[in-house]
C-alpha positions in Angstrom: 18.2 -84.0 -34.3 20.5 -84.0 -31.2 22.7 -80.9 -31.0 26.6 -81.6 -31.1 28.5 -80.0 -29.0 31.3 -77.4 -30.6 34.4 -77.4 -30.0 34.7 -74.9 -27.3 31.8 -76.5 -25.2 33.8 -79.6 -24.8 37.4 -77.5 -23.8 34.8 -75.4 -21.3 33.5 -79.2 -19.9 37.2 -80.5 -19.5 38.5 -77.5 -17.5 35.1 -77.5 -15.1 35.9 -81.2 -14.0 39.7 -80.2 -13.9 38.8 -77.1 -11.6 36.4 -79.1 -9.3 38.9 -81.2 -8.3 40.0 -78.7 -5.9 38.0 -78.5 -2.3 35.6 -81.4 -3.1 36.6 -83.4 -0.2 33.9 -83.6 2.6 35.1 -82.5 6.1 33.4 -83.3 9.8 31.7 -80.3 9.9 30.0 -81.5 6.1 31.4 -78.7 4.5 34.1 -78.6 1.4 38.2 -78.5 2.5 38.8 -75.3 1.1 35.4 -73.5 3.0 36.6 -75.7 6.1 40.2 -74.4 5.5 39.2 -70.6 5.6 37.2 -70.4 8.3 40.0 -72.0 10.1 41.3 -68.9 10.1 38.2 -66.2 10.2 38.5 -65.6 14.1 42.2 -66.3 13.8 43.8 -68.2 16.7 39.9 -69.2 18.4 38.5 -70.5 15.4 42.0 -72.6 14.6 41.3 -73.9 17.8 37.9 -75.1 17.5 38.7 -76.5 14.1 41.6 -78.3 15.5 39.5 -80.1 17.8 36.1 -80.8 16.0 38.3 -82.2 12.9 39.6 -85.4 13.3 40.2 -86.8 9.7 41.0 -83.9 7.6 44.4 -83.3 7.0 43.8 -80.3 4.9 41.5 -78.4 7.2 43.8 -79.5 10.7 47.4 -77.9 9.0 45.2 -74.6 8.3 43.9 -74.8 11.8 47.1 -75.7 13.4 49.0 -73.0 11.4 46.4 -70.1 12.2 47.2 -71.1 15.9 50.7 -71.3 15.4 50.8 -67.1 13.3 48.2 -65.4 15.4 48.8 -66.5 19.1 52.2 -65.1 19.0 51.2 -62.0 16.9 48.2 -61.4 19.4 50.3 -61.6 22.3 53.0 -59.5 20.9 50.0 -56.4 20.0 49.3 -56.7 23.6 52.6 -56.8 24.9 54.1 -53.9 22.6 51.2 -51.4 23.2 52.9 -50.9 26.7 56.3 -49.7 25.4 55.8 -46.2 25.9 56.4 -43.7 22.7 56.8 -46.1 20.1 54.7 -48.9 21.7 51.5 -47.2 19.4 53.5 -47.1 16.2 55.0 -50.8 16.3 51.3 -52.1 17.9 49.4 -50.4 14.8 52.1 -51.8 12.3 51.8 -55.3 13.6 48.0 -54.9 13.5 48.0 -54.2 9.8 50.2 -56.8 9.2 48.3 -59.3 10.9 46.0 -58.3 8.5 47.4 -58.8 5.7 48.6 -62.2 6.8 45.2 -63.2 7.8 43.6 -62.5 4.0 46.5 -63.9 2.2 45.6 -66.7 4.4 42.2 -67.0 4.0 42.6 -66.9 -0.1 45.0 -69.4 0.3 43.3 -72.0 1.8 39.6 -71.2 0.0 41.9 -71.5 -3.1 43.0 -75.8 -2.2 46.5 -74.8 -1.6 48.2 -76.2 1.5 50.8 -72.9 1.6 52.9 -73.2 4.6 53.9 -69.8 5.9 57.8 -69.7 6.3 58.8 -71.2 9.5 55.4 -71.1 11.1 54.3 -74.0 8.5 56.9 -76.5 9.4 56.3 -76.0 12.8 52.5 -76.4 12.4 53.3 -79.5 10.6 55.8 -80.7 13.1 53.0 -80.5 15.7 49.9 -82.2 13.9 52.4 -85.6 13.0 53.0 -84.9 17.0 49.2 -85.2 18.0 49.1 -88.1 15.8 51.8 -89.9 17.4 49.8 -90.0 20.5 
């Protein structure tokens, strides 16, 4: 006799196809959107870069790599400049460290989880500047 499925089974089949919806497109690189996404940012600013250029069709994967160039060249750049302030050029230099951080995981989670989460200001402009590239 085949074995019917309960009740619950079926629910637990349902939400699996509903969840893996989310990161299933393909990229360049043959990976998911959502891996593609997050390593986008693992070597912050470099690795946005790199991504930017080896992914041409991936909308997905080219905002995260755009907007990890657009948060962590400035924030890089500022660490560097602010550790020459003397007295307080230590304090502010370890403060915008952990908060690059903090940005970066957030960041990370948010694209491994699917979500296209524009950080404020800095996603707009990263937007701005793909539809820019794609002009040309």
């Amino acid at each position: 006799m085949a074995e019917n499925p309960t009740p619950s089974e079926d629910n637990q089949d349902a939400t699996d196809a509903d969840n893996g919806a989310v990161g299933e497109a393909t990229t360049t690189l043959g990976t998911t959107e959502n891996v593609a996404g997050l390593l986008a940012y693992i070597l912050m600013w470099l690795t946005g870069i790199i991504f930017l250029m080896t992914e041409k069709d991936n909308d997905f994967v080219r905002f995260h790599a755009m907007q990890s160039i657009v948060v962590f060249v400035p924030l890089t750049i500022a660490s560097l400049i602010v550790g020459f302030l003397p007295v307080i050029g230590g304090l502010v230099t370890v403060i915008l460290q952990i908060s690059t951080v903090i940005i970066w995981l957030f960041m990370m989670y948010q694209a491994f989880q699917g979500n296209r989460y524009k950080l404020p200001y800095a996603g707009e402009f990263a937007e701005t500047q793909l539809k820019n590239m794609d002009k040309k």
